[in-house]
C-alpha positions as CSV (number, residue, x, y, z in Angstrom):
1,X,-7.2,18.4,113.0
2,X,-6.4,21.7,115.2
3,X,-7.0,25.3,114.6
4,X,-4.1,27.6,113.4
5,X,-3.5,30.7,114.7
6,X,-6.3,33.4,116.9
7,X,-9.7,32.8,115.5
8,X,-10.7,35.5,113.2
9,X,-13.4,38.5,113.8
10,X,-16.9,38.0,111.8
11,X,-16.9,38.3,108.6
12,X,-19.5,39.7,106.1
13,X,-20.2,36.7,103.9
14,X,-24.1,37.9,103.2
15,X,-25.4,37.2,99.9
16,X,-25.8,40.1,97.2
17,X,-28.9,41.3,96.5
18,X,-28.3,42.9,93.0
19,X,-26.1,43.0,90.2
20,X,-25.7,46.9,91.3
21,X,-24.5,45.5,95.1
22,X,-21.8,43.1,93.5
23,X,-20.2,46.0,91.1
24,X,-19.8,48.4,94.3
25,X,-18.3,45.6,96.3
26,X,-15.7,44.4,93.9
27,X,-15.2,47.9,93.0
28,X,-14.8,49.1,97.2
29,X,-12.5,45.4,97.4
30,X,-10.3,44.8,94.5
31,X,-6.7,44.5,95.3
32,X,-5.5,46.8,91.9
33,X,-2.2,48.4,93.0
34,X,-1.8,46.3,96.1
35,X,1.3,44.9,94.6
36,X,2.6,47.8,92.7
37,X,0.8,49.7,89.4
38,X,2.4,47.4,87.1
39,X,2.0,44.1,88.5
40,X,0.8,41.2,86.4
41,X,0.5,38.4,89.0
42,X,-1.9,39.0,91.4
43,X,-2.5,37.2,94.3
44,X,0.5,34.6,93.2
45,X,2.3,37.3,94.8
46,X,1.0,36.0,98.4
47,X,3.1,32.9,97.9
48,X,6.5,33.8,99.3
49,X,9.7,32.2,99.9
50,X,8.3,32.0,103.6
51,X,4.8,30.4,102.1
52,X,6.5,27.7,99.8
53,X,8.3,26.6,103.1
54,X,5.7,26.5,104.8
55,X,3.9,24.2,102.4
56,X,6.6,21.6,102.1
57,X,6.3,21.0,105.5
58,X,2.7,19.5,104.8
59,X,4.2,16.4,102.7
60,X,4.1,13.8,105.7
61,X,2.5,10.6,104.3
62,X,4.4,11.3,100.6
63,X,1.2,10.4,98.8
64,X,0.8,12.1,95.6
65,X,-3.0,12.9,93.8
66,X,-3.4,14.2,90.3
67,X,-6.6,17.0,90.1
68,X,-6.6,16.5,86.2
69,X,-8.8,15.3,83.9
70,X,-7.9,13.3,81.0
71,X,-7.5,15.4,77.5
72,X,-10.6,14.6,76.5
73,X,-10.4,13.3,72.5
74,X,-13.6,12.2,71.7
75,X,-16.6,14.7,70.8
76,X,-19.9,14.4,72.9
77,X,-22.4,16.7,74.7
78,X,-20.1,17.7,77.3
79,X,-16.7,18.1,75.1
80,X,-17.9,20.7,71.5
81,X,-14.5,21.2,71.3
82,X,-12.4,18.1,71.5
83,X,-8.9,17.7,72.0
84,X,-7.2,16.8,68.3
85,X,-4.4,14.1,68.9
86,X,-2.3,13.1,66.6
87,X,0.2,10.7,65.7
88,X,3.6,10.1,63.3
89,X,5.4,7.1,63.4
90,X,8.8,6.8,61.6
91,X,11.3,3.7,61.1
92,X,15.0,3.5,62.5
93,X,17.8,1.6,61.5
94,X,17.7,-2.3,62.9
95,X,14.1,-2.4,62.9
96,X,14.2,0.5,65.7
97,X,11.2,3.2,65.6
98,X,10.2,6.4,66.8
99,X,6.5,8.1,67.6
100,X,5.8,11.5,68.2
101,X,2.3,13.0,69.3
102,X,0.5,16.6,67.7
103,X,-1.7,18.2,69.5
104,X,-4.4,20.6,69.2
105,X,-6.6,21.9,71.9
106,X,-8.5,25.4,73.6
107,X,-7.3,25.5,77.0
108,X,-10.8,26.9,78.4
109,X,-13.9,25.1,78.6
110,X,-15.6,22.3,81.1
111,X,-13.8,19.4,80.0
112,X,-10.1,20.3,80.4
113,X,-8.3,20.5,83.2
114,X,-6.9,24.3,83.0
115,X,-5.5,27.4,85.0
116,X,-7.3,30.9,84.3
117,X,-4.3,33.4,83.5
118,X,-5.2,37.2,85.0
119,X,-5.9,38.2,80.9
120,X,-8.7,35.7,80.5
121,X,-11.5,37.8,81.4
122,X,-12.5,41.7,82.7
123,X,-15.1,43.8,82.9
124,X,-16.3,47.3,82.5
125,X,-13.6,48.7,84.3
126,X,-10.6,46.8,82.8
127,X,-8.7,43.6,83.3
128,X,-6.7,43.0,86.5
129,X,-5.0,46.3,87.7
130,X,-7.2,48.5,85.6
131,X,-5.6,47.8,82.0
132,X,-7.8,48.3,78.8
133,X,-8.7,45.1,77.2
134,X,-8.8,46.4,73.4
135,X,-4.6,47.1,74.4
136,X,-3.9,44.2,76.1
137,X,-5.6,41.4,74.4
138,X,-4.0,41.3,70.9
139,X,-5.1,38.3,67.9
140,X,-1.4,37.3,68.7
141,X,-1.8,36.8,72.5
142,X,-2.2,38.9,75.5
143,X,0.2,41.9,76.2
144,X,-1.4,42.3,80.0
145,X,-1.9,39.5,83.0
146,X,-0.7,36.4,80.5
147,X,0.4,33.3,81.7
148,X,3.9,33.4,81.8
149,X,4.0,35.5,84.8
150,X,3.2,32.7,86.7
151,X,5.8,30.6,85.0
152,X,7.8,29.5,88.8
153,X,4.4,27.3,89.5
154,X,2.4,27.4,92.6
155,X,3.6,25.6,95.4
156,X,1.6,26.7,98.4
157,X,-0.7,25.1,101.0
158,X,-4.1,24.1,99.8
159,X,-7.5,23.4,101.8
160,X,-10.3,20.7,100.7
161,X,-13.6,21.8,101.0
162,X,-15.8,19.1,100.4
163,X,-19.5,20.6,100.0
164,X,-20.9,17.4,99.5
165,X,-19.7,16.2,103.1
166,X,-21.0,19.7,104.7
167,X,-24.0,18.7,102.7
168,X,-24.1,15.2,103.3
169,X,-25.5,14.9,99.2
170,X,-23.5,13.4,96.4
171,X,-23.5,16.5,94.6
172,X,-23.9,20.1,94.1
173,X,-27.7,21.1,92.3
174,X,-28.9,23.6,90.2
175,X,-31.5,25.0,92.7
176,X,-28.7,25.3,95.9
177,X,-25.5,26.5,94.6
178,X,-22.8,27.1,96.6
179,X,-22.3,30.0,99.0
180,X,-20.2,31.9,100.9
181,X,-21.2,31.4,104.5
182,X,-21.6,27.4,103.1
183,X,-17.5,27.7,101.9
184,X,-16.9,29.1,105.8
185,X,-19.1,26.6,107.7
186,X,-17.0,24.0,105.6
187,X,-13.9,25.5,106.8
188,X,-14.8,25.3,110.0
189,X,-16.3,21.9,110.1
190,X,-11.9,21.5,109.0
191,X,-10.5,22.7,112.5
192,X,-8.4,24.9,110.2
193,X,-7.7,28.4,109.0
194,X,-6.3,30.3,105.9
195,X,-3.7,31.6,105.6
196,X,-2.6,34.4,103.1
197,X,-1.6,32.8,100.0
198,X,-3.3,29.6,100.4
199,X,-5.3,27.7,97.5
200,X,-8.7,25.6,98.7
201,X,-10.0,23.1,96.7
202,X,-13.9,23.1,96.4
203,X,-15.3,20.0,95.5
204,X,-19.0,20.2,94.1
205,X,-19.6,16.3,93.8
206,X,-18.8,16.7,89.9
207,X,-17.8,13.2,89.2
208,X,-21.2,11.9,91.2
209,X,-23.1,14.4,89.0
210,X,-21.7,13.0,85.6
211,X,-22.9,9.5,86.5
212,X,-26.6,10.5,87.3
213,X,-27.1,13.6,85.0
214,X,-25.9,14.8,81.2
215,X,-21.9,15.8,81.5
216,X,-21.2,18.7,83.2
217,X,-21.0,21.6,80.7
218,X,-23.5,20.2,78.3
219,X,-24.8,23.2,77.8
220,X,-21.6,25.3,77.0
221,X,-22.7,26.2,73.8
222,X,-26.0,28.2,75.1
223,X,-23.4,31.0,76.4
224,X,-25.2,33.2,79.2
225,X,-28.7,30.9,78.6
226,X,-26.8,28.0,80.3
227,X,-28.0,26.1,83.0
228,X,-25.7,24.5,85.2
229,X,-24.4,24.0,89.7
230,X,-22.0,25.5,91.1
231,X,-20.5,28.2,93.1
232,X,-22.8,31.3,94.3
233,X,-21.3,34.6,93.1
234,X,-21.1,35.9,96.9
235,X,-18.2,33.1,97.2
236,X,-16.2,36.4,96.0
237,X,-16.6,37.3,99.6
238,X,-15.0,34.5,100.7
239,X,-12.0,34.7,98.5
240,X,-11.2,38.0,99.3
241,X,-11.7,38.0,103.0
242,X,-9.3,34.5,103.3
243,X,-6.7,36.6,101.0
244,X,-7.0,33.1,99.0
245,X,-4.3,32.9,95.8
246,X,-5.7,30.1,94.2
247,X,-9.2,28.3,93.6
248,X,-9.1,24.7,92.3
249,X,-12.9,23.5,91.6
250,X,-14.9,20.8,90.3
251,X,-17.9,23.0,89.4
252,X,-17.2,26.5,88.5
253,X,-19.7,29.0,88.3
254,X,-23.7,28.4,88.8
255,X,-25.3,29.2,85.8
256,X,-27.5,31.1,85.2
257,X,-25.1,33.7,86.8
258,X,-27.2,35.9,89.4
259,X,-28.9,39.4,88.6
260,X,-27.8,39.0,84.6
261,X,-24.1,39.5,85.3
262,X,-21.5,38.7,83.1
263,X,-19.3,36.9,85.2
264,X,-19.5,35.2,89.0
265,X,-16.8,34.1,90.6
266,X,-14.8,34.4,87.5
267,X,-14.4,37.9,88.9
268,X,-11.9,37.0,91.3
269,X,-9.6,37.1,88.2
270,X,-9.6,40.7,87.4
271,X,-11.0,42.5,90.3
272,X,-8.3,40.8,93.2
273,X,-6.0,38.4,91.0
274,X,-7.0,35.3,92.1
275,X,-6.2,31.9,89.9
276,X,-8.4,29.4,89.0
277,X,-8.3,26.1,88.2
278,X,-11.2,24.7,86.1
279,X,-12.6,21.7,85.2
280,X,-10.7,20.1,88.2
281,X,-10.8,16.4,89.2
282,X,-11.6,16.5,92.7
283,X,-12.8,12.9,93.4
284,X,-9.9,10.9,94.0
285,X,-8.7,13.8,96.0
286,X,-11.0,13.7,98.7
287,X,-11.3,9.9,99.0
288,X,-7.5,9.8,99.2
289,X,-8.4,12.8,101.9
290,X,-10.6,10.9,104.2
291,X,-8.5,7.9,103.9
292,X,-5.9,9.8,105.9
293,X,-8.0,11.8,107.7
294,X,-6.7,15.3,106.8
295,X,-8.0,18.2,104.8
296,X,-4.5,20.4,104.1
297,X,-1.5,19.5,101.9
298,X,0.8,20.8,99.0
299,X,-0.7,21.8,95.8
300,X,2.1,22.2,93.1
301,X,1.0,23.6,89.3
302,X,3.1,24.2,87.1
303,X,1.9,26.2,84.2
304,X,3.1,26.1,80.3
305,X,5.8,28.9,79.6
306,X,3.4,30.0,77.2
307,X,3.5,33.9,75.9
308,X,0.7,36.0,75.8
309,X,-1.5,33.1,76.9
310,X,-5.1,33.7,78.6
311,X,-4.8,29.8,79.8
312,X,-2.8,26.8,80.2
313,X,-3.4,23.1,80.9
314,X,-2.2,21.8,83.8
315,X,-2.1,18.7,86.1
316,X,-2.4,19.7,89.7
317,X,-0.7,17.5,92.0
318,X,-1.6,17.1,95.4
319,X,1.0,16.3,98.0
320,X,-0.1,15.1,101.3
């Protein structure tokens, strides 16, 4: 693996100190208006025509990884909200048949495989680009940021960090969570750099952790009093300073979230438009990673046309 492009000055990747500290960051940082007063896409605007080319040129091996998880249908302490599936079966003529599938499901949580839209969440200052949440987010869907603005797909080069390798643990804990000079030492350990646009891939050791401790998210129903590993919030730092479009993670926020705030790295949503993939399957991806011993290839998501939508499930597929 090689470096790409000048090496880049120092960067501020610090942790925060207080609630107060994170506010006048995102507030000195966030990318409102960068793309124009009304834009509702965020940082998908990163990924140009030049970008997507770029990223094609990664598939070299033609080996193709899903990041999903299955729809999970059966209820249990990491799944309150299971996905409903449903089945008809009806008769043709000559014995012939036909089956058809309902579904029912909420797109967020910890057990499916989803992508964030820019309406999902905000804080006191607004959803992305400023706009008032009691406007925009209607009981009929969301008039600001929905999902159908990303509706072309992301197709755009994508980065594995594996903490667990930087680590050399199976998994992410509640005591350590991520952090952003951890995310930049990873990258480095890579041999590569980011490039406007680009989408990393964090893997936590999620699958590892299911197999020695209660299923991720087995707490979801505790709301802020939830305990749980994952990414520091100063990982914002990181994001912004790598102009990244896209985060696809095993682990999503550490919980509890630091100095009381409402949201961690969730914040990258409203405050510099960055998407997020949650409740990714990361596993298979870096095995299949190491097996041909490179950490960059082309990510390619594409989302529900779904109106006024806050979220969307999705299958990632890797390219390499």
């Amino acid at each position: 693996m090689s470096n790409e492009g000048p090496a880049r000055a120092p960067i501020d990747l610090a942790p925060f100190t207080s609630a107060e500290e994170v506010q006048a960051y995102l507030r000195a940082t966030r990318t409102w208006g960068r793309w124009g007063a009304d834009d509702q896409r965020g940082a998908f605007n990163l990924i140009d025509d030049a970008a997507r080319v770029r990223a094609a040129a990664l598939v070299r091996e033609g080996v193709a990884v899903s990041l999903s998880r299955p729809l999970a249908t059966e209820p249990g302490p990491g799944n309150p909200r299971p996905v409903g599936h449903f089945m008809e079966k009806g008769r043709r003529k000559a014995g012939a048949g036909v089956a058809r599938d309902y579904l029912t499901l909420g797109s967020h949580g910890t057990t499916t495989t989803h992508l964030d839209a820019l309406s999902h969440v905000w804080d006191g200052d607004g959803l992305w680009g400023g706009a008032d949440p009691d406007e925009a987010i209607q009981f009929d869907g969301a008039r600001w940021g929905s999902i159908e603005h990303w509706r072309t797909g992301f197709f755009t080069r994508t980065v594995l960090l594996d903490v667990t390798a930087h680590r050399q643990a199976p998994y992410v804990t509640v005591d350590r969570p991520v952090v952003a000079a951890e995310l930049e030492a990873t990258l480095a350990e890579t041999g590569l750099q980011l490039q406007p646009g680009d989408a990393i891939a964090v893997y936590s050791g999620r699958d590892r952790w299911d197999e020695d401790q209660p299923p991720y998210g087995s707490d979801s129903a505790k709301a802020d009093e939830s305990t749980r590993p994952g990414l520091d919030v100063s990982c914002l730092k990181f994001l912004h300073e790598h102009d990244v479009s896209l985060l696809a993670w095993d682990m999503t926020d550490s919980r509890p979230i630091a100095f009381g705030l409402a949201y961690g790295v969730h914040a990258a949503i409203y405050a510099y438009g960055v998407a997020l993939i949650d409740s990714s399957e990361l596993g298979q991806l870096v095995r299949t990673a190491d097996r041909l011993g490179r950490r960059d290839f082309l990510l390619v998501v594409a989302p529900l046309y779904l109106r006024g939508g806050t979220a969307t499930p999705v299958n990632p597929i890797a390219v390499f």
